[in-house]
N, C-alpha and C positions, 0 to 999 in steps of 0.2 A: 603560568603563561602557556597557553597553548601554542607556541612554539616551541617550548623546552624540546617537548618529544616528539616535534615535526619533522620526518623523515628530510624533508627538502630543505629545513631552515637555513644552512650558513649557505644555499645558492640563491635562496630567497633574501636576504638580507644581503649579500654582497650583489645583488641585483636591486635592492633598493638605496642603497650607501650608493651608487653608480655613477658618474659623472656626466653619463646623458641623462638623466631625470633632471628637470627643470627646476630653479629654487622655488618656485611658487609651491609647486607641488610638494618638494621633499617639507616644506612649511608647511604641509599638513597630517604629516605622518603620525606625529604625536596624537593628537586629536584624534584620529580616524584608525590608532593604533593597526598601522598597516601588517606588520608580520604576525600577528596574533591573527589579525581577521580571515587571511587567506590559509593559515595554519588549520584555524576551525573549518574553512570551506573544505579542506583537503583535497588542493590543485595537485597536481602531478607534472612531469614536466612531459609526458608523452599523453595525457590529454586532449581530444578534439572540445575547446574549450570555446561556450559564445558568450561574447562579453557584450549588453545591452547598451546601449547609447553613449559610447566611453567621451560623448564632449571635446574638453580640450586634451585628453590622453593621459589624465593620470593615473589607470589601471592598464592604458595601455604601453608606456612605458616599464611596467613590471612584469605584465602576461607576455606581452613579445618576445623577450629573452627568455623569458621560464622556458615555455615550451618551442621556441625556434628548430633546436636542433632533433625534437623527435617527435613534437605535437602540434596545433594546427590553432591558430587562435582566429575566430568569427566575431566581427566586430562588426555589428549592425548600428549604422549610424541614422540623423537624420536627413530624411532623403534629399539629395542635393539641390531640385528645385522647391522644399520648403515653403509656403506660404508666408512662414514668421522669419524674418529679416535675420534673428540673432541665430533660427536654427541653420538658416545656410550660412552664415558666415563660419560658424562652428566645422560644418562639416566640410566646407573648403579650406579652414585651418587644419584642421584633422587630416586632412589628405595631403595639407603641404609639406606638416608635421613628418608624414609617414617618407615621403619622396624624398624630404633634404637626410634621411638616415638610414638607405637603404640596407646597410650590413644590421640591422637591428630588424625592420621592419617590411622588409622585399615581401614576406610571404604572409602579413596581414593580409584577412580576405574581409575587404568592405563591402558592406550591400547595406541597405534600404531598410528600415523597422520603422513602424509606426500602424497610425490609425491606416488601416485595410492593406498594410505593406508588412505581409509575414511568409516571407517567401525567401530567408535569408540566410537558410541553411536546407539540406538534403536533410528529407525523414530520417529520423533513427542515428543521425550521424554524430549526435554532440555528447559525449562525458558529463559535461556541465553546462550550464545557462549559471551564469552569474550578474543578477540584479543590484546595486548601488543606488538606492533611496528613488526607485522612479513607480512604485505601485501607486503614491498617491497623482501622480499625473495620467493615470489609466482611468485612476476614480474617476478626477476630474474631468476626464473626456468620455467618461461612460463605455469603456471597451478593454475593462479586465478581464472578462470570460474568454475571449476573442486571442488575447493576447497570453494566456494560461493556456489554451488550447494548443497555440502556435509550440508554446517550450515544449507538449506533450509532443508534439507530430515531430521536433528536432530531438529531442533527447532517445538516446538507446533504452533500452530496458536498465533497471537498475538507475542510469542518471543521475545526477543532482540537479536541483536549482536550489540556488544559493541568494539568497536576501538580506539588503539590509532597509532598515525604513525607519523615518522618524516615529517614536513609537508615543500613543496619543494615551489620553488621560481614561484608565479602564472604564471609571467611575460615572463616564460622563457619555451620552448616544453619539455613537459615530455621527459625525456629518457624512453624508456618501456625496460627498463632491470633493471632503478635504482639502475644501482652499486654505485651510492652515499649515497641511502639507501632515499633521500628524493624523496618524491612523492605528487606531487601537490592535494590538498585539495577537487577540483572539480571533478579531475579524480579518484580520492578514490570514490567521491560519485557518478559520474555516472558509474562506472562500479558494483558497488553493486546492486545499482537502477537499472539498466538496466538486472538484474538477477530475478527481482521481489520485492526487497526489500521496503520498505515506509523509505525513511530520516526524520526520527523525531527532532533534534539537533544537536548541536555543541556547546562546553564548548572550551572557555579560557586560562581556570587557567593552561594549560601547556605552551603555549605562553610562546616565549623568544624570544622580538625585539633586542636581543645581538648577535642573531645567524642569519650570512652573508652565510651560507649556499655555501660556496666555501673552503671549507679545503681540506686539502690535500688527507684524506681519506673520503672525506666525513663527515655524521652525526660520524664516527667514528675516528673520532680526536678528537672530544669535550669528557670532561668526560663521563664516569670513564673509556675510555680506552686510548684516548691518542695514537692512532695509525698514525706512520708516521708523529708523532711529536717532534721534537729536544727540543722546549722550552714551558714547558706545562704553564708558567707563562701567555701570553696572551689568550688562550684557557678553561685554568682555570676559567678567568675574565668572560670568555662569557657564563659559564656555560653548562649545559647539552641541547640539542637541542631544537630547537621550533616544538613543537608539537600538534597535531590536536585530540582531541576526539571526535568522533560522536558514533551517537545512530542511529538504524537502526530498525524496528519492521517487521516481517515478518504480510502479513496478509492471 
């Protein structure tokens, strides 16, 4: 386990054990093996950390307290007046989220990411960019370069960005639209690479040889959403998807 020898582990774990993290969310800890993942990322708690579209906050209840007391966490959300219904309700939960718990969340800095909105952190200013399964929504809107570029112009020298992504079948031609939501392993990593990035790794621990990677909706038939699914008992069995984390260092 790549927490055994993580410098930060029992404040990272007693930051996920925590009794403000929401039961939904701590229900997905197992699956999405949260201390191992962030262990691989190698966060820090004095970090200028940007965490990419945190949704309803469940990386942002663990990065808030990480870094609170000596690092800075950037959470670029969807921009508040939104075109799509479910992203502004999101991002007006997200802010309500932050408001009712200000001793946790007072010095969350929210701004604006998306398609032509990368203006959400100062050049050179970020440690890390950390991504949570949203390259194939970049495909699908045709503005990964755009959006690779952005992490290049926020990240310091040295930097991280930190990835995870349903990882798609090697065997078979990328779709470049990924409406299945899976995206082959290689092509995550040459199109980073090929932005200026250095590939430093790839971690395991989210691997799931249960997952055939042909459902109905894609990555999103397997848990937790069960979309375009009649009998969630087989899909259940297979778990949440097989996925890829890489580490990427700007130089």
């Amino acid at each position: 386990m790549a927490s055994a020898k993580f410098p930060h582990a029992q404040k990272l774990q007693d930051i996920v054990a925590g009794e403000h993290r929401s039961v939904a969310h701590k229900a997905r800890d197992a699956a999405r093996n949260t201390l191992d993942m962030y262990a691989f990322f190698g966060i820090s708690p004095e970090m200028t950390i940007v965490d990419i579209w945190p949704t309803t906050g469940w990386t942002t209840e663990i990065l808030a307290p990480f870094v609170r007391d000596s690092g800075t966490l950037v959470a670029p959300h969807f921009a508040a007046d939104h075109k799509d219904d479910l992203c502004r309700r999101q991002r007006a939960e997200f802010e309500r989220k932050l408001a009712a718990d200000p001793s946790l969340y007072d010095q969350v800095e929210v701004a604006d990411f998306g398609r032509g909105l990368f203006e959400y952190a100062a050049p050179e200013s970020a440690d890390m960019v950390i991504t949570l399964r949203n390259f194939h929504n970049w495909m699908w809107g045709d503005y990964v370069v755009p959006v690779l570029q952005s992490f290049l112009r926020a990240l310091k020298r040295d930097g991280v960005l930190a990835l995870e992504e349903h990882r798609g079948d090697p065997d078979k031609p990328q779709d470049p639209s990924a409406k299945s939501l899976y995206v082959r392993q290689d092509y995550v990593i040459e199109e980073i690479t090929s932005q200026g990035f250095i590939f430093e790794g790839s971690s395991e621990i989210n691997a799931n040889a249960k997952d055939t990677k042909n459902h109905p909706k894609g990555a999103l038939s397997l848990p937790p959403n069960y979309w375009g699914v009649e009998d969630r008992t087989p899909y259940k069995a297979i778990g949440e998807s097989d996925r890829m984390l890489l580490k990427f260092r700007k130089s």
